[in-house]
N, C-alpha and C positions, 0 to 999 in steps of 0.2 A: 391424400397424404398417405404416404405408406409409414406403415408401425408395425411394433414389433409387439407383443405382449408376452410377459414373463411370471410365472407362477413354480415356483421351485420349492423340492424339499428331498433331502435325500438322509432319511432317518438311521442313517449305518454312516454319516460322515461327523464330522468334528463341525460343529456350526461355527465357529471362531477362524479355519481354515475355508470351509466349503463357501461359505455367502459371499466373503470378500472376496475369491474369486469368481466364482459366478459375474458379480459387479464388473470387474478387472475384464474378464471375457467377453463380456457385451459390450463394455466401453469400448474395446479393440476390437474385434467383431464385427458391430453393426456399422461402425466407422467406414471398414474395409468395405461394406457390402452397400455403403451408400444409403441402410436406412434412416433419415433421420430422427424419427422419434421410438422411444422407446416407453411403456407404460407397464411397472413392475405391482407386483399385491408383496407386502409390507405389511408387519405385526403391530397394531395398536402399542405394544408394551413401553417401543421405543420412543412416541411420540412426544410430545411437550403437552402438558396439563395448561388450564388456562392460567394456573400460578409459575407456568415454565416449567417445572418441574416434569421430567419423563412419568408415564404410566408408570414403568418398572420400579418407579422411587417413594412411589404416596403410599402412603400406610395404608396398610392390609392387603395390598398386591400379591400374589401367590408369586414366590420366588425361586419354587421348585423347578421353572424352567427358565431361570434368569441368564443361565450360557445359554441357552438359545435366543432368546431376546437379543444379548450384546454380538450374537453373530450375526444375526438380520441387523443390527446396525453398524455392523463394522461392514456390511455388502455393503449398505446406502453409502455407508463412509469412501468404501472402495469406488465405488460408480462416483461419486462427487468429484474424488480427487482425479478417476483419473478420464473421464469422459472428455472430449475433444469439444471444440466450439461448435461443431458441426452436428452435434449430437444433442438434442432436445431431450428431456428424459423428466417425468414427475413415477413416484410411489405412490400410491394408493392402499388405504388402510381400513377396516371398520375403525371408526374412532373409537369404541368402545370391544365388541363382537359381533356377530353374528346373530339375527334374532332365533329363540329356539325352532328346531324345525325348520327350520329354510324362510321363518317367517310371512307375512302377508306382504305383500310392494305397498308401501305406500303411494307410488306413483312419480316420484322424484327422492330426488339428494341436493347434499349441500354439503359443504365442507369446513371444519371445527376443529378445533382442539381436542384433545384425547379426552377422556370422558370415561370410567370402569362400566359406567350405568347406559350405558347410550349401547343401542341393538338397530340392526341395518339390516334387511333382508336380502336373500340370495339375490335376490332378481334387482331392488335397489340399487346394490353394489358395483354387480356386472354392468349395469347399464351407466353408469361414474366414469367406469374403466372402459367400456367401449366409447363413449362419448369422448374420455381425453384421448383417444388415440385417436378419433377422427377428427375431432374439432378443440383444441389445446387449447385450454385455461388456464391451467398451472404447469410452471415451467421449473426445471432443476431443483427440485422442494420435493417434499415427504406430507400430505396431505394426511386428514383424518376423514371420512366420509360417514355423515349423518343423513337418517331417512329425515323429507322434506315436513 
């Protein structure tokens, strides 16, 4: 299957302008270009808690970068609305961060609800993200990825 993978940040743009199009451009884009799956990395902040509730929302969340947060999900927003039927696409998230240090692999993943406490390793992660672009488990959805 051909994929696309997408890891974006452009720290001199407006996150509120710059992600939803990004989203916009791929939707239209990879449409054009016949790829049909597309597999983006995606900030935990946005995700749903297992009370539904976004990361961004639970008490004690650091909110000093909450415009950035609502621009990565006004991109999801953007790629939702306007991706074609033809165009297969999930996000990929640590559900929580990052383990410190690049962390150890645990050796697998799984997929959860946002979590502030939950740590994924470098090598965990990537291996979530190259797996859905090969072989797709989750379709048009924003995932949270925990080590196994």
């Amino acid at each position: 299957m051909t994929s696309a993978l997408v890891a974006v940040y452009d720290a001199q743009a407006d996150p509120g302008a710059f992600f939803p199009a990004v989203g916009r451009a791929l939707a239209a884009g990879l449409a054009r270009a016949g790829v049909p799956r597309l597999v983006a990395v995606g900030l935990a902040s946005v995700l749903p808690t297992a009370s539904g509730a976004p990361l961004m929302d639970t008490p004690g969340y650091p909110q000093e970068w909450r415009e950035f947060y609502a621009g990565h999900a006004a991109g999801t927003d953007g790629l939702r609305a306007q991706a074609p039927a033809g165009l297969d696409w999930a996000v990929l998230s640590p559900a929580g961060d990052f383990a410190e240090g690049g962390g150890a692999a645990a050796g697998g993943y799984g997929f959860a609800p946002a979590d502030a406490a939950s740590r994924i390793s470098h090598a965990d992660f990537a291996r979530a993200v190259v797996d859905e672009a090969g072989s797709p488990s989750l379709h048009r959805t924003h995932a949270g990825v925990v080590p196994a």
